[in-house]
C-alpha positions in Angstrom: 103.7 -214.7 -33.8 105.1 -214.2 -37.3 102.2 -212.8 -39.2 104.5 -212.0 -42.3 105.5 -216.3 -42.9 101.8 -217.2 -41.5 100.7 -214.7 -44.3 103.1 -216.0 -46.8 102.3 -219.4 -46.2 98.9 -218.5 -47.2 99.5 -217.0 -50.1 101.7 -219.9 -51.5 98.9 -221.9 -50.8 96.0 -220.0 -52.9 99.0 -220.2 -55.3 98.6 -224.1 -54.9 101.6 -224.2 -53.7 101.0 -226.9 -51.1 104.7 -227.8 -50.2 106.2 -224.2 -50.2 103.4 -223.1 -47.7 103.9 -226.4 -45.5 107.5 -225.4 -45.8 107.7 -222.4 -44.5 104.7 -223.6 -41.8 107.6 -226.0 -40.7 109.5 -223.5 -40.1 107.6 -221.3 -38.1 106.4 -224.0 -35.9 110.2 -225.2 -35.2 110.7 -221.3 -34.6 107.9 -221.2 -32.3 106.3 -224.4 -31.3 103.6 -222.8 -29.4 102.3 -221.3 -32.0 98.9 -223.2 -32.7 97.8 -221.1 -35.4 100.3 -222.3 -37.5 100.2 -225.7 -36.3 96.3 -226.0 -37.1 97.7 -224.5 -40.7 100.2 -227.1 -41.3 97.8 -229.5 -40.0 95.2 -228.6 -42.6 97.7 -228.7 -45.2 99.1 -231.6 -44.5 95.4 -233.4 -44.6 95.0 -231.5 -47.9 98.6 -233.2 -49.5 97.3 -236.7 -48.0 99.9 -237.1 -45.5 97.2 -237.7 -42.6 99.6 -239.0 -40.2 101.4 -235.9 -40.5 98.4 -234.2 -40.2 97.5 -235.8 -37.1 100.5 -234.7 -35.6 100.2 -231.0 -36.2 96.8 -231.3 -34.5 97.9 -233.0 -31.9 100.5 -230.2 -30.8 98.0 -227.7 -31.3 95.7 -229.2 -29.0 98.3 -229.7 -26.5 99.2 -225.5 -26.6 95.1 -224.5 -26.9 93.3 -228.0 -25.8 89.7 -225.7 -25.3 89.9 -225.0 -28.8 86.7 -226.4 -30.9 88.2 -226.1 -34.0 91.3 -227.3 -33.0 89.3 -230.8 -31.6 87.1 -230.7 -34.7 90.3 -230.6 -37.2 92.0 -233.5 -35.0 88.9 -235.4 -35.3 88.8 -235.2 -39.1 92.2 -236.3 -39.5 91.3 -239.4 -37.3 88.8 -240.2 -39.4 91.0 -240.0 -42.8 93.6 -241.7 -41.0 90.9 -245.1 -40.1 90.5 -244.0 -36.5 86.8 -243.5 -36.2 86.9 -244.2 -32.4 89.6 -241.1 -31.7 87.5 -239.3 -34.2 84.7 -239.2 -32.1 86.5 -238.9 -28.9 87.8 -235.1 -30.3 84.4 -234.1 -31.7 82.6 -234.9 -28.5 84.9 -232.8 -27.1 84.6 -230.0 -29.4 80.9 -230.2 -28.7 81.6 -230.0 -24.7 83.7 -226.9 -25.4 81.2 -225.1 -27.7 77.8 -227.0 -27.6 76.4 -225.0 -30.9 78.8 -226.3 -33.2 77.1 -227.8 -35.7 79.8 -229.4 -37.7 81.1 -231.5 -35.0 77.4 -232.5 -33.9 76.5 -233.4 -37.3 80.0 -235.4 -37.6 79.4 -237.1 -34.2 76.0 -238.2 -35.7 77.2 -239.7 -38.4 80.0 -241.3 -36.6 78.1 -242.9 -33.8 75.7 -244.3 -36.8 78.5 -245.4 -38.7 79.9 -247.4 -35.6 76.6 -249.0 -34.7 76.6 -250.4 -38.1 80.1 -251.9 -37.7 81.1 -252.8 -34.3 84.2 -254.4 -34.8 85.6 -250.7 -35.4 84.8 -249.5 -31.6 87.8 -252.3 -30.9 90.4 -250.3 -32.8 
């Protein structure tokens, strides 16, 4: 992996430079698309510009080269739920829960989901 653009990319970013770091996250993922480090990264930074489709897409290749990851599932699942897809949502943070029971985030997230989609049915249909 390319430590020295992952590293760079996250120094643009505490610089709040948002598009230099997604840039040269671009980059690296085109360099090496199995990188999911960088593609959880770009993911994140893409949620954090508002481009949540984007976003779901970086996720979505991350889980595809590290589909056991928690994190991975848990950062998909957000981005789901930015993007109006409450349904997905909870489909990736059940499965982080199944990979890593403890993690509290994507139980309390599931929780609130489920709730949330008792109270409006007509969202299970999307």
């Amino acid at each position: 992996m390319d430590n020295d653009t992952y590293q760079r990319a996250q120094e643009l970013f505490e610089q709040d430079d948002i598009q230099g770091a997604i840039a040269l996250l671009e980059g690296l993922t085109r360099a090496e698309p199995a990188n999911w480090r960088a593609l959880n990264r770009l993911g994140a930074l893409y949620a954090h510009s508002g481009a949540v489709e984007k976003a779901i897409g970086a996720f979505r290749r991350a889980v595809q080269v590290n589909s056991r990851s928690p994190k991975l599932r848990y950062n998909l699942g957000q981005a789901c739920e930015m993007a109006g897809v409450p349904v997905e949502a909870l489909h990736q943070y059940e499965t982080a829960l199944r990979f890593d029971p403890q993690y509290e985030l994507a139980r309390d997230a599931c929780d609130r989901l489920r709730k949330h989609l008792k109270q409006h049915p007509a969202k299970t249909e999307e």
